[in-house]
C-alpha positions in Angstrom: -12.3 54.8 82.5 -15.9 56.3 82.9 -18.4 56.0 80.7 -18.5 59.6 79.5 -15.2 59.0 78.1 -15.7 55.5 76.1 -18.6 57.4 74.6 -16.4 60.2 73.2 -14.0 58.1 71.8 -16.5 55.8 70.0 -15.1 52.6 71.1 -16.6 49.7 72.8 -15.0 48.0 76.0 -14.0 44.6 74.5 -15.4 41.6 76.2 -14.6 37.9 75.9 -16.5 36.0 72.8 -17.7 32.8 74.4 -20.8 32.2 71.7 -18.3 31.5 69.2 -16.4 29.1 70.9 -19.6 27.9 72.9 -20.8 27.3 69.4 -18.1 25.5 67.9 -17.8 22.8 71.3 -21.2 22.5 70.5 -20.8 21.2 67.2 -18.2 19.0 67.9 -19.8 17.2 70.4 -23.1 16.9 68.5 -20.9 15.2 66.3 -19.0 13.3 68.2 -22.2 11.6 69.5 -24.0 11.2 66.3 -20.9 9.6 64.9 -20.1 7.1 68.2 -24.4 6.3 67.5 -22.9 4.1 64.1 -20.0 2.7 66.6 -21.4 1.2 69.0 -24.1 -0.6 66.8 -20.8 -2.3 65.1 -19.2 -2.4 68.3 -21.9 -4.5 69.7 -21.9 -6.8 66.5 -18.0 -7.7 66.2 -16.5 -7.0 69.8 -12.6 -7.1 69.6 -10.9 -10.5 70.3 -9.5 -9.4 73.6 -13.2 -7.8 74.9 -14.8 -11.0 73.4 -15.5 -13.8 76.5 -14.2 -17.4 76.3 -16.2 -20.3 74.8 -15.0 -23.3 74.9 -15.0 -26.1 72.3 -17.9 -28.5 72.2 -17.3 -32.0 70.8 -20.3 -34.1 70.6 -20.5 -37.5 69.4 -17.7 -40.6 69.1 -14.8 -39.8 68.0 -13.8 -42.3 65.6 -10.0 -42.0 64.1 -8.7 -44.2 60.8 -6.9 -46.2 63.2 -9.9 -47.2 65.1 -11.6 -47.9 61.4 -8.6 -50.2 60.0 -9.4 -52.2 63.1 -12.7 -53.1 62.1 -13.4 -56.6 59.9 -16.2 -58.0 58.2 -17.5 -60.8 60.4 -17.6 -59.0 63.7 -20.7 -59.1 65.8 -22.5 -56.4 67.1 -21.0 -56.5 70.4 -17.5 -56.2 68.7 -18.2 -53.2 67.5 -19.5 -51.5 70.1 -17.0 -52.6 71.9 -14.5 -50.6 69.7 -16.8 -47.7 68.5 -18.7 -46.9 71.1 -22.4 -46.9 71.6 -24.0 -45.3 68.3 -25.5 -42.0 68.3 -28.2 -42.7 65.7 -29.5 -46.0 65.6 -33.0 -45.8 62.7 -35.7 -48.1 64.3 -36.2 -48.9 60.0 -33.2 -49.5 59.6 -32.0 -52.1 62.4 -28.6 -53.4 59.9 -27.1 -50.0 60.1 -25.5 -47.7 62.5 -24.7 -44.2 62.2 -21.6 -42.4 64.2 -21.7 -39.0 64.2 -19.3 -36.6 65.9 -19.6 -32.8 65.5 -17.6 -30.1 67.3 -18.0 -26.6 67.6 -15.2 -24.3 67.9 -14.9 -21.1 70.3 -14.1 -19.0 67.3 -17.7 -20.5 65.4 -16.0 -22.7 63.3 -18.0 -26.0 63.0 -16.7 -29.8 61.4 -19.4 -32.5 61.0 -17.9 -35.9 60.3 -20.0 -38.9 59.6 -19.7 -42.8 59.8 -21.5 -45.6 59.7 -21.5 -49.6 59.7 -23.5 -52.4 58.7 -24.6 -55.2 58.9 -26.1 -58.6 57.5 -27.3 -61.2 60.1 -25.6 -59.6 62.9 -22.3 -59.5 61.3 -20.1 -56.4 60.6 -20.3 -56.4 56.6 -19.1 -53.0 55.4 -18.3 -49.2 57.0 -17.7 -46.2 55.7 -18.6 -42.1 56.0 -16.5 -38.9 55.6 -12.8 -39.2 55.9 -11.4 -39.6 59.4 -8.5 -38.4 60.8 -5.4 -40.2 61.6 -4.7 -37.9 65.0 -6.3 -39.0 68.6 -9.3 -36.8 69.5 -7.0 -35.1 72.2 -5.1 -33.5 69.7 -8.6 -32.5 67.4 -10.0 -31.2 71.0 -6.7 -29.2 72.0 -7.2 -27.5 75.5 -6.6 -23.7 74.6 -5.3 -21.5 77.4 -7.7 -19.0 78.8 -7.0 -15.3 77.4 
């Protein structure tokens, strides 16, 4: 076709009409983008379990079970009790007739449990003991070894 016969017939040639789809993959990316922006920020905050790394459980303190608590009498000695307990973690230089056991463990998952416990004493004798409620279980089940992921 020459151009002497396009112009007599009034038409145009037709051509291909990127803009509008330029336009419209334009928009969808903007988007796209804008909407991952809100995304990542909560992606960042709560990572999904399997993305998450591995943190292990962290026990701290002495362990101290009901079993190891209904061995205790009143009379024992300082020694004695140490002997079963463990060395204290607190021990108040103002109060030298009490001890304080404390064990706390942090989970991987965030979870925390405090327990307390504590014995005293009168003239170096065991006289009475008491604190949160213990469990019956050894501290290898309460600190289970959880496979890696």
């Amino acid at each position: 076709m020459d151009m002497g016969s396009l112009l007599s017939t009034g038409r145009r040639p037709s051509r291909p009409r990127l803009g509008r789809g330029l336009g419209l993959g334009l928009l969808l990316g903007s988007l796209l983008t804008l909407s991952a922006c809100g995304t990542v920020s909560r992606f960042r905050e709560n990572p999904p379990n399997w993305l998450s790394p591995y943190r292990a459980d962290i026990g701290q303190g002495n362990f101290i079970t009901q079993e190891l608590a209904d061995r205790l009498t009143v009379g024992m000695s300082r020694d004695q009790v140490r002997a079963l307990l463990g060395t204290p973690l607190l021990v108040d230089p103002f109060r030298d007739n009490q001890w304080d056991y404390v064990f706390d463990i942090k989970r991987g998952d965030g979870q925390r449990d405090r327990r307390r416990f504590f014995v005293a004493f009168e003239k170096d004798q065991l006289k009475e003991w008491g604190g949160d409620p213990l469990p019956q279980v050894s501290g290898d089940l309460v600190l289970p070894m959880r496979p890696a992921r």
